[in-house]
N, C-alpha and C positions, 0 to 999 in steps of 0.2 A: 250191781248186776243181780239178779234172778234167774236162777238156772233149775230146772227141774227134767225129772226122769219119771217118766209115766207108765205104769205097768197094765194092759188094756188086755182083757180077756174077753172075746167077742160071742153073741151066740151062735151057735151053729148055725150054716144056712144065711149068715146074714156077713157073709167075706166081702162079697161084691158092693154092697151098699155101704158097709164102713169105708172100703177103699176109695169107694165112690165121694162119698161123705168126705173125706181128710184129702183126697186132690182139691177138693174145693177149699178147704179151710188152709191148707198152705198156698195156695193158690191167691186167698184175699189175705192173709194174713201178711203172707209176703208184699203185695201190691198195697194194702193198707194200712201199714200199723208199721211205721221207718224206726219205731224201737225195738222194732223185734231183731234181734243178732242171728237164732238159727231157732226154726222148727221144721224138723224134720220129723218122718214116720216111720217104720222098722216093722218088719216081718219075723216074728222068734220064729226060735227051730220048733218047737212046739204046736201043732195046730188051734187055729183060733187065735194064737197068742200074740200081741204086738205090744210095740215099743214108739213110745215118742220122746225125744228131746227137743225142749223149750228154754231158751234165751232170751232175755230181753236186758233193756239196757240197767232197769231197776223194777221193782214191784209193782210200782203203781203202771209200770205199762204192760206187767203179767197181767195187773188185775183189770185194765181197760180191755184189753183183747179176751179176759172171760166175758166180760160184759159187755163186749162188743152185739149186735144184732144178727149180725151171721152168725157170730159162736152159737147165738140161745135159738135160732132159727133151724136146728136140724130137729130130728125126733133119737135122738142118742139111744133114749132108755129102752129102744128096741131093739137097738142092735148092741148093745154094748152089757153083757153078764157081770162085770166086775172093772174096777178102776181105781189103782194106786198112786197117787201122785206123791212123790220124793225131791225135798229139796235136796241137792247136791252142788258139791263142792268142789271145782275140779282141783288138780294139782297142777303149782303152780310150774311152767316152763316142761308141762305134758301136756298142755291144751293153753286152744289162745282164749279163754273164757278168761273171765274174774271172778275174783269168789263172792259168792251169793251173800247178800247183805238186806237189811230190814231197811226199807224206805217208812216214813210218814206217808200217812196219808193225807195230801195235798186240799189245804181250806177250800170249800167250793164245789170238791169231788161229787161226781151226781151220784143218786140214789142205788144206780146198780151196782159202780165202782165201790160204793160202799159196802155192801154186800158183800160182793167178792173178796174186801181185803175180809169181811168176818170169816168166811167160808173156807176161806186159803191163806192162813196164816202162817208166815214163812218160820222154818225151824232151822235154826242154829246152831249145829251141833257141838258140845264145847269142844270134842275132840279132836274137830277142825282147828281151832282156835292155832294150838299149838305146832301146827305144820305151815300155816302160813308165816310170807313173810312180812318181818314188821315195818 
């Protein structure tokens, strides 16, 4: 599984069109992409500030839904001032996820999916390690 926690700081003025923007992308994302487990979107207590969590069954279906043509089909870079994407870990029998693990990338993978695994290389944290079970 691949699980990430996305920290989205939006620019002023531009609330409505990211909102806008992420009903569509959970919308196809959900409708198209049957490895995806959950992405949701989140509104912080903070103005401007939002929250996404991403699931998928393994990485290489993180990395197909980056490089999907809807994902690369919005203009982001105008609405979007800042972007932290965090692999995370859940605990286990606190959540029904599984813990976030490093796929290959699959012989044949197209040019974009390649990309993306360069761009979003999944991080392992060792101090995970020791809390899961074996």
């Amino acid at each position: 599984m691949a699980t990430l926690w996305c920290h989205i700081e939006i620019n002023e003025g531009k609330e409505q069109d990211f909102e806008a923007v992420m009903k569509e992308m959970y919308r196809r994302t959900h409708a198209e992409e049957p490895n995806c487990v959950r992405y949701e979107y989140f509104r912080a207590a903070k103005p401007n500030k939002y929250y996404c969590l991403l699931s998928f069954t393994d990485t290489v279906a993180f990395w197909e839904h980056q490089a999907s043509d809807y994902h690369e089909g919005f203009d982001f870079a105008a609405m979007i001032k800042s972007l932290e994407m965090e692999w995370v870990d859940p605990v286990e029998d606190g959540s029904p996820l599984i813990p976030t693990v490093s796929t290959d990338l699959p012989k044949g993978a197209s040019d974009p999916v390649k990309g993306a695994s360069e761009l979003y290389t999944v991080v392992i944290q060792n101090w995970w390690l020791q809390h899961r079970k074996a």
